[in-house]
N, C-alpha and C positions, 0 to 999 in steps of 0.2 A: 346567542352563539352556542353552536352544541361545543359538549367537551369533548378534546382531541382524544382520540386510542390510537396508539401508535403500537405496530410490531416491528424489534429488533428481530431478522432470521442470519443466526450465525451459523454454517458448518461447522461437524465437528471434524476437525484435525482432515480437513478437507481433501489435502492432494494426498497423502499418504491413504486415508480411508479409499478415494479410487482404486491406489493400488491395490490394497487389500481385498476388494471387492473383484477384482478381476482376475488378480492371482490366488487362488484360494490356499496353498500352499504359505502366503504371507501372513495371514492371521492369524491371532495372536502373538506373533513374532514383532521385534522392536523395528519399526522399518523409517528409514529418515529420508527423505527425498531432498535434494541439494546439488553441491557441487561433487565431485570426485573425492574421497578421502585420500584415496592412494596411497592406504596403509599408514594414514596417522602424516603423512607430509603433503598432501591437497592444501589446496588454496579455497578460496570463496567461505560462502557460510550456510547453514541451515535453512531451506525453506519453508520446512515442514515436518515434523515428527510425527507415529503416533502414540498414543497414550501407554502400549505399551514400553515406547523409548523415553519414555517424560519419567518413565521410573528409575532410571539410567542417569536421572539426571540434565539430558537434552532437552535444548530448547532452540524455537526458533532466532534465526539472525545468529545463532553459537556459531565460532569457527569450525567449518566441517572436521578440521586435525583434534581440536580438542570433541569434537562429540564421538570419533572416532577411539580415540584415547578412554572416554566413557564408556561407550560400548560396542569393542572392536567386532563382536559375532552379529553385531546389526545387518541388514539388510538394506543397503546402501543405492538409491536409484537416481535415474537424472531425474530434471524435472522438465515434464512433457504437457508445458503449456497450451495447448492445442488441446490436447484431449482433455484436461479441466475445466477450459474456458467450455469448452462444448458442454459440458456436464452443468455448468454455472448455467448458460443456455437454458437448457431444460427447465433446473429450476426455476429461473426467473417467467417462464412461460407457465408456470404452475402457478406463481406468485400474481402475478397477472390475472388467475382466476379469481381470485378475492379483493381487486381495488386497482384501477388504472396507477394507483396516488404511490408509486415507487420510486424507491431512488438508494441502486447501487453505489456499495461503498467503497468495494475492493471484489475481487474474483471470489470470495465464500461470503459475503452478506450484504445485508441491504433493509432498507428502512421502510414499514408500506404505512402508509396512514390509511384505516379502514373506518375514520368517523362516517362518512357518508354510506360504509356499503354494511354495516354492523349489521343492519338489523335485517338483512339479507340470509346472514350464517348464525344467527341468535348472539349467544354470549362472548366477551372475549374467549374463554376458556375453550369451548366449543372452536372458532377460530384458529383460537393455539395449536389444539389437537386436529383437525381439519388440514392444516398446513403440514405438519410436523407429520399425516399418517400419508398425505399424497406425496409429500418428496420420498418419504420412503417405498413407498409402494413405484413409483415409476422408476427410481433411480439406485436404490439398495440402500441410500444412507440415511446418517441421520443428523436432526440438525438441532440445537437450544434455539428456542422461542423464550424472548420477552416483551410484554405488552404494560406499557402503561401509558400514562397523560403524557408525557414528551419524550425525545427522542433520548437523550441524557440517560433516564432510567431506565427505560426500555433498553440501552445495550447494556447497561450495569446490569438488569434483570435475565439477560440470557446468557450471559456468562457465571452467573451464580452454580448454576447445577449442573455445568457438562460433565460428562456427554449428554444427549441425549432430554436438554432439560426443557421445563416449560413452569416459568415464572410470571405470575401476573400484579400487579402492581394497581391499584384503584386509587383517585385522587382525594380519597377521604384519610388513606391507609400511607399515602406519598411521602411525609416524612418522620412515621415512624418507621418507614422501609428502610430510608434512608439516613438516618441519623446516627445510627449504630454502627454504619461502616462503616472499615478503616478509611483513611482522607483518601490515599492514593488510586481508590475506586471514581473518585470523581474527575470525570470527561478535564481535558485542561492541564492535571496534576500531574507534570512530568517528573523526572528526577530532582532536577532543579529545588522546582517549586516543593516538594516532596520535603526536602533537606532541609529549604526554608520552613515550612510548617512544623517540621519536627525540633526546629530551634527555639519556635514560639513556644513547644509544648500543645499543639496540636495533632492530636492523632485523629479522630474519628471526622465527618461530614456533619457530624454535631454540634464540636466542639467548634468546627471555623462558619458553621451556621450564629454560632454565639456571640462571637465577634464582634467590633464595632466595624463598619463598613471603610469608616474614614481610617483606620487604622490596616488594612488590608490596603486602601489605593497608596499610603505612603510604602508600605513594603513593595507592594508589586505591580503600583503606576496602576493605570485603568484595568487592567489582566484581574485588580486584587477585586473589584465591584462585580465583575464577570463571575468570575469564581464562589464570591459571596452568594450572587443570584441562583448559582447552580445550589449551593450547599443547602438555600431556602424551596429548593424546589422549582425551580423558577425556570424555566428552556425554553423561548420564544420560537427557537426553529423551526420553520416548516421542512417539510420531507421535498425535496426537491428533485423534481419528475425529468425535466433536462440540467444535465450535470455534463457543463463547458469544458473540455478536453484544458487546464491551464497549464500543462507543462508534458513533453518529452525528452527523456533519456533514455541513457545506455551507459553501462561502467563494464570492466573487467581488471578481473584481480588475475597479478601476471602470476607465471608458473612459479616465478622466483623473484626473491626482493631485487629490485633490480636499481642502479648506479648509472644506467646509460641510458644517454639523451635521445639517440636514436632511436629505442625501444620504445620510449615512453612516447616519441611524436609519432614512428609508425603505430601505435598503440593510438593514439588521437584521430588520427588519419582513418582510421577504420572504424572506431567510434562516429565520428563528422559522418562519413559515407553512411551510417545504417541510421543515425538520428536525422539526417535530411532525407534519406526515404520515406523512415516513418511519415517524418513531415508531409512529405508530397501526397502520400496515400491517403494521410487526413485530410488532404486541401488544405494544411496549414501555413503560415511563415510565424516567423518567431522576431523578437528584436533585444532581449534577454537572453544573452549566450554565457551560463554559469560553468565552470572546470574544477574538479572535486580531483581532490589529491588525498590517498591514505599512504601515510608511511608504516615503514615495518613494527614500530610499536604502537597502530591504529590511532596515531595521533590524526587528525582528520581538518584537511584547511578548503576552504570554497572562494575562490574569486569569480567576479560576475561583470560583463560588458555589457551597457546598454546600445547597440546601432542606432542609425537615423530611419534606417528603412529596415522592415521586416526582410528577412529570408527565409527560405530551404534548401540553397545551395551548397553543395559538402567544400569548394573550395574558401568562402567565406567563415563558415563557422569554426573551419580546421585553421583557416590561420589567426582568428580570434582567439581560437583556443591554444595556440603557439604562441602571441603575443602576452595572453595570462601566465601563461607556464612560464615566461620568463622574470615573472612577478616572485614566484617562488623562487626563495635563497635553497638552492635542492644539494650543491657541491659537498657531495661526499655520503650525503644520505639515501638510505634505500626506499624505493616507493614501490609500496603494495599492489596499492591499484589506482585508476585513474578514470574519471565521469567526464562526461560532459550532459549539461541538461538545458534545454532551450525553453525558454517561458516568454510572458508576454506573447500570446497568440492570439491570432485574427486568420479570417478567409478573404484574403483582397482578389480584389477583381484583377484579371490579367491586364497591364499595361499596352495594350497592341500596339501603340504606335512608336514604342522604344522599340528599336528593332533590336538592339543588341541582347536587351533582356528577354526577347522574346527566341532569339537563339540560342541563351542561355536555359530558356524554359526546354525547349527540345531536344536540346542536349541532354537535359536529365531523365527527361521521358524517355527518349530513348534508354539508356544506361538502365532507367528502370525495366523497362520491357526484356532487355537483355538478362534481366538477372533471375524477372521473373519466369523468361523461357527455358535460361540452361543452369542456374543457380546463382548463390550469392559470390562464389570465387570466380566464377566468368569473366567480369571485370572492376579493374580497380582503376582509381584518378592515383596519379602519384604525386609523393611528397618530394616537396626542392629542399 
């Protein structure tokens, strides 16, 4: 069996860097792409800084009020998903030059295993740099490259040196790369686990390499063998080239903490309507209808219904999601913002001989076509 070479390609500070590249007036300047700060009282949060604003203190998922609070003279933009994803585009058509074997992970990275095409482009390094000079050259920016034996290290390895980095990792060299780092570096090690490992007296990918195995599944149940496996080097993951759409949503954080029932259901209601479009547009239904609640001090609760039958209809998910909401004890408390996320997906074959759901199918088709002609306020289902 040949040995795996895998490349992490992560953008650097990706949606902000577009902007910068486009407004030439923006660079060098701290630019944070997100929601509205609206002078330190905005809602939502951070989706992107760039490295000049990381100096500020800013980071992504920050509340827009507090990054604004960090650095009020920032240059503050929406974020114009359309035009990134296009740019993600590109490069995945680059990335495509060196290995059919990809698989995106989020809108700035993605995973390519180039075992089979290696010796096409010579060495990895050669590859690194190959990838890392075409995205720049077609697109303005720039991206960390990491390459090693599995997928685990290879994103540990391109997040080492950003911007701008290219880290290579060989399976002789594997765990003295990786032994030395701090633990929270390793794939799995959220906060949580983080706090746990730091009780034990574990700091490095070393020290929980050292470990006995059987003493890791009693702290962290089967998670703790996983986590062990990683510490030894060990990542069985393949790079997976179709990657199953398992969930949609939509949230919105309100203008204001808000106390009123009304708000928060018409606030559902218009969530229901844009998360069953998605739906329909993917040919999806759902049968997993989850409702995400933040309150004002971002305490955060998720309740979840499983149906009999899939859906993508907004009046069923909306009132699933009414039904949940009244699971929530909410009297007297302000809520931030409010989700809903539909999982459990499949593409079912239309039923034709229900006729009722099959005028229900048209109903929405139409509804869709309406929005897609004169926009998305053209029309609304209303709430009883």
């Amino acid at each position: 069996m040949n040995k795996r070479v895998i490349v992490h390609t992560d953008m650097d500070a990706f949606f902000t860097s577009i902007e910068q590249r486009d407004n030439p007036s923006y660079r060098s300047k701290p630019v944070i792409v997100g929601a509205d700060p609206k002078k330190g009282k905005g809602r939502g949060v951070v989706s992107s800084c760039s490295y000049e604003a990381r100096r500020f203190g800013i980071h992504s998922a920050q509340p827009i009020s507090q990054a604004y609070r960090c650095c009020p003279e920032g240059i503050f933009l929406p974020v114009n998903m359309a035009k990134y994803q296009k740019v993600f585009q590109e490069i995945l058509e680059i990335l495509y030059r060196f290995t059919p074997e990809i698989e995106p992970v989020s809108i700035d990275e993605a995973f390519l295993d180039i075992s089979g095409s290696l010796h096409l482009f010579g060495t990895p390094q050669r590859v690194g740099r190959k990838i890392k000079s075409a995205i720049k050259k077609k697109t303005g920016l720039t991206a960390s490259v990491g390459i090693a034996p599995n997928k685990m290290a290879a994103k540990i390895a391109s997040g080492l040196e950003k911007p701008d980095g290219l880290v290579i990792v060989s399976q002789k060299h594997l765990l003295d790369f990786l032994h030395p780092l701090p633990v929270e570096k390793l794939w799995g090690v959220g906060e949580k686990a983080y706090q746990t490992l730091q009780g034990m007296g574990i700091k490095t990918i070393g020290g929980l390499a050292r470990q006995k195995v059987e003493n890791l599944v009693k702290v962290f149940g089967k998670n703790g063998y996983y986590l062990w496996e990683l510490a030894q080097g060990i990542d069985r993951r393949e790079v997976e080239t179709k990657r199953e759409t398992k969930s949609l949503g939509k949230e919105v954080t309100f203008e204001r903490d808000t106390v009123h029932k009304e708000r928060r259901e018409k606030a559902l209601l218009r969530l229901s309507e844009e998360v069953s479009q998605s739906l329909r547009k993917e040919g999806l239904k759902g049968k997993t209808i989850t409702l995400k609640i933040r309150l004002e001090d971002f305490t955060t609760f998720t309740r979840a219904k499983t149906i009999k039958e899939p859906t993508n209809f907004t009046d069923i998910i909306y009132q699933e999601c009414r039904n949940l909401l009244e699971n929530f004890k909410l009297k007297g408390k302000k809520v931030r913002l409010v989700g809903i996320r539909v999982s459990k997906l499949e593409s079912p074959l239309r039923q034709l001989s229900l006729f009722d759901k099959e005028k229900k199918e048209k109903l929405y088709q139409a509804i869709d076509e309406i929005k897609d002609r004169f926009g998305e306020d053209a029309i609304h289902l209303g709430n009883k």
